[in-house]
C-alpha positions as CSV (number, residue, x, y, z in Angstrom):
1,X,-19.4,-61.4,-59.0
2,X,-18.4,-63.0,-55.5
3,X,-21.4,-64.0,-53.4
4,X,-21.1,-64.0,-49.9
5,X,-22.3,-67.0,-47.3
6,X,-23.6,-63.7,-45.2
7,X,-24.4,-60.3,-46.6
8,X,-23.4,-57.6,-45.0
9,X,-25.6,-55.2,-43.1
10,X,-27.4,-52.0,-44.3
11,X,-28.5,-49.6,-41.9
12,X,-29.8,-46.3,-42.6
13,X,-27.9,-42.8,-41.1
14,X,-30.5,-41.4,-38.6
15,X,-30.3,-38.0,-37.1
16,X,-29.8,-37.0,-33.4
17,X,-33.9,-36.7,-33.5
18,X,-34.2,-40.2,-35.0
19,X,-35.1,-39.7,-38.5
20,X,-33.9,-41.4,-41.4
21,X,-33.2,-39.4,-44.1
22,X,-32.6,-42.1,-46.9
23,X,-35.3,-44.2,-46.1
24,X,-37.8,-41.5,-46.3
25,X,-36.5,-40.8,-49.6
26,X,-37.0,-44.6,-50.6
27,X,-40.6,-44.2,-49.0
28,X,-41.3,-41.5,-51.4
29,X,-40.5,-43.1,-54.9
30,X,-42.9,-45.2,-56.6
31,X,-42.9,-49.3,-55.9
32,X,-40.7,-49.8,-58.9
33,X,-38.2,-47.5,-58.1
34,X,-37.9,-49.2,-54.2
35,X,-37.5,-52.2,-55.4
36,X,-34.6,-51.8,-58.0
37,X,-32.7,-49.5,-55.6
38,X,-33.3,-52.3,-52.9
39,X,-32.2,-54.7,-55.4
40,X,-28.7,-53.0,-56.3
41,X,-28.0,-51.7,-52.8
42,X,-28.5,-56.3,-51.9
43,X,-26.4,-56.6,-54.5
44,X,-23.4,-54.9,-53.2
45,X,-24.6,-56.1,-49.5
46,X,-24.2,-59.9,-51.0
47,X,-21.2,-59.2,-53.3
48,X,-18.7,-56.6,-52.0
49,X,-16.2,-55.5,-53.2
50,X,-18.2,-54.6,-56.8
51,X,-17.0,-52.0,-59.4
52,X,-18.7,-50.3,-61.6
53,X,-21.5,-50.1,-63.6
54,X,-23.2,-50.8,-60.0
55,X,-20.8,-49.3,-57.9
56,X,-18.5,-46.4,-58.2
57,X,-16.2,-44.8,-55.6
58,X,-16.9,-41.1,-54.8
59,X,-13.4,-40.5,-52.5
60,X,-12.9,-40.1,-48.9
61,X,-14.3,-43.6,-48.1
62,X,-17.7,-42.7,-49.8
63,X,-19.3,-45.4,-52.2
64,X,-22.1,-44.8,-54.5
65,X,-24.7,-47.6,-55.7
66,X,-25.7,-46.3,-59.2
67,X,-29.5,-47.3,-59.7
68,X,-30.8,-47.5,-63.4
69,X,-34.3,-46.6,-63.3
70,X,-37.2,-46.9,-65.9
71,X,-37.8,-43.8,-68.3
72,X,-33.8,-43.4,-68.5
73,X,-33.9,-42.1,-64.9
74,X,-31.0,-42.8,-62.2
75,X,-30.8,-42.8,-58.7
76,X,-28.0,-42.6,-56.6
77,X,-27.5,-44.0,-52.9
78,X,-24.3,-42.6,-51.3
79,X,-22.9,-45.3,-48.3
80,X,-20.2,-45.7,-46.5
81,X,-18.6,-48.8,-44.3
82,X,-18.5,-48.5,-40.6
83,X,-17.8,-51.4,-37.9
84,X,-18.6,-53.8,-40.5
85,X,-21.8,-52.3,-41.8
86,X,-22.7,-49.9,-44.7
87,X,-24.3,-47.1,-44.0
88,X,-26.9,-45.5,-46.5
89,X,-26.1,-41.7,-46.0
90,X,-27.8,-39.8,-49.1
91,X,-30.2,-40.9,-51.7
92,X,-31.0,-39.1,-54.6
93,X,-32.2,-39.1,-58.6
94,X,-28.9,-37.5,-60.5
95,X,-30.1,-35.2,-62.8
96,X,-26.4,-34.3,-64.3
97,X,-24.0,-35.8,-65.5
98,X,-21.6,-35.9,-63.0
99,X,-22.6,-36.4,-59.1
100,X,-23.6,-32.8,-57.7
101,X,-20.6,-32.0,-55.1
102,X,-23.5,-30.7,-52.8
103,X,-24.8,-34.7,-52.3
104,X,-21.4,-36.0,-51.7
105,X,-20.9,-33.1,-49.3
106,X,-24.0,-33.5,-47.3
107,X,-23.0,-37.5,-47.0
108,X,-19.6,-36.8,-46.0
109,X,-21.3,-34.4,-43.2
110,X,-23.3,-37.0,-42.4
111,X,-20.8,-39.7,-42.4
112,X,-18.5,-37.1,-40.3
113,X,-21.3,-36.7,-37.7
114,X,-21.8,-40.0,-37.3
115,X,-18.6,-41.2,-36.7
116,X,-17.3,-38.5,-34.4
């Protein structure tokens, strides 16, 4: 893994009324949960570019930081890179096996609104 001098910076996607989606999510899990999330999206924030198992591509310059979670439950935080920072667009615990199109889509929306 390559470790950066500098990490680079996180910020959450907030809505024209202010609210931050994501970190409201993060709010609502337990402690644990927070803080191994936290922990793997600093990991790609300090090490970028990572593959998998942390970090997968979803397409369409979407990222997702893949979150192993006690009782063999997963989260997944959906980002994206703009001006030099990553941008935490969706958060979510994957119930399937593969990524629900409906997360990815309401990231890329996000993502779209944000950068038009």
């Amino acid at each position: 893994m390559t470790v950066r001098t500098k990490k680079i910076p996180a910020v959450f996607y907030a809505t024209a009324n202010g609210r931050e989606p994501v970190r409201d999510w993060l709010k609502s899990l337990d402690k644990p949960d927070r803080v191994q999330i936290g922990s793997d999206i600093l990991a790609v924030q300090q090490g970028w570019p990572l593959g998998l198992p942390l970090c997968d591509s979803l397409g369409n310059g979407l990222w997702e930081v893949r979150s192993k979670l006690s009782e063999r439950r997963i989260a997944r935080v959906i980002f994206a890179f703009d001006d030099g920072l990553i941008v935490l667009l969706n958060g979510f615990m994957k119930k399937t096996r593969k990524t629900p199109p409906d997360e990815i889509d309401l990231a890329a929306k996000r993502f779209k609104e944000m950068t038009s």
